[in-house]
C-alpha positions in Angstrom: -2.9 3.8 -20.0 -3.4 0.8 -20.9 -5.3 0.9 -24.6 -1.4 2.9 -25.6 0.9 1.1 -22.7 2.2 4.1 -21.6 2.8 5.4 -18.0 0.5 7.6 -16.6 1.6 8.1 -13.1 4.9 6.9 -11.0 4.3 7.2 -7.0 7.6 7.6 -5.2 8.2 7.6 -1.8 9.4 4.3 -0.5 12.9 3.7 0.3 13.3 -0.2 -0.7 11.8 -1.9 -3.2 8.6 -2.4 -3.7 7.0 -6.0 -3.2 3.2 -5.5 -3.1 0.7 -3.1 -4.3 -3.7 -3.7 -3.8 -5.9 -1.2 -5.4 -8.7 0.0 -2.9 -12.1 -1.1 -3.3 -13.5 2.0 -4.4 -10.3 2.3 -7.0 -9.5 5.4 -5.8 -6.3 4.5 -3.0 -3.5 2.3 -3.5 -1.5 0.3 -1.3 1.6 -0.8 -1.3 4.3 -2.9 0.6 7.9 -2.9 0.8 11.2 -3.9 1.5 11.3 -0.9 4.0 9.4 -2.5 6.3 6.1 -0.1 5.3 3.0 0.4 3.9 2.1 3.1 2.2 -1.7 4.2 1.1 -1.7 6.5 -1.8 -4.8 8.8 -3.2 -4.6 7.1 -6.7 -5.5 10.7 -8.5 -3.2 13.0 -6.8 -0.3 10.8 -6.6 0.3 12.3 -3.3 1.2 9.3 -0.2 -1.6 10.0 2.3 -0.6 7.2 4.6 2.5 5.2 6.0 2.3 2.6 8.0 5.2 1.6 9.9 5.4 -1.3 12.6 6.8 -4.4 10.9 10.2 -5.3 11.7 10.9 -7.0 8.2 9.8 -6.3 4.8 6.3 -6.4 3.8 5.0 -9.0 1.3 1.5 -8.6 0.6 -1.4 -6.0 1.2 -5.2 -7.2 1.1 -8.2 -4.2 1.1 -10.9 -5.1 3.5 -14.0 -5.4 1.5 -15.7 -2.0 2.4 -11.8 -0.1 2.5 -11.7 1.1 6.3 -9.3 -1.8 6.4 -6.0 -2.9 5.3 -4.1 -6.4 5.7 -0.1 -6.8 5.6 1.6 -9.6 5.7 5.5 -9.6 6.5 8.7 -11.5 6.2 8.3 -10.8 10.1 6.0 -13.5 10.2 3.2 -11.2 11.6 -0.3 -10.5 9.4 -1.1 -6.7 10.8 -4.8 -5.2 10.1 -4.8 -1.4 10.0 -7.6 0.8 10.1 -6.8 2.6 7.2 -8.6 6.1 8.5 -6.4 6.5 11.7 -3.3 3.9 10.3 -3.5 1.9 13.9 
């Protein structure tokens, strides 16, 4: 909450730190990027990881949205850009 600065939800699941996070167009998913070497998308009122992404070989800096959501951008220390669709995760 931002108006009393307290936390209102903690999503766990990644097993590095974490280096990026994009909210989803719609405000309703979350990415994020990490030094796991993964993306994960997260439903943003459940809490609940619907999505990893795995195919980077090094860790993940940045996550962009698409503008309409169906895609993600991830950029990696691997020196590869990936673009997922985020529906399927290819």
């Amino acid at each position: 909450e931002v108006a009393t600065g307290s936390c209102c939800q903690v999503l766990a699941g990644h097993s590095k730190c974490v280096e990026s996070v994009s909210w989803g167009p719609d405000g309703n998913m979350l990415a994020s990027g990490s030094y796991d070497e993964t993306v994960r998308i997260w439903e943003v009122a459940t809490g609940s990881c619907c999505q990893v992404l795995a195919g980077h070989s090094k860790c993940v800096e940045s996550v962009s949205w698409g503008p309409d959501g169906n895609m993600l951008a991830s950029g990696s220390y691997d020196e590869t850009v990936r673009i997922w669709e985020v529906a399927t995760g290819s």
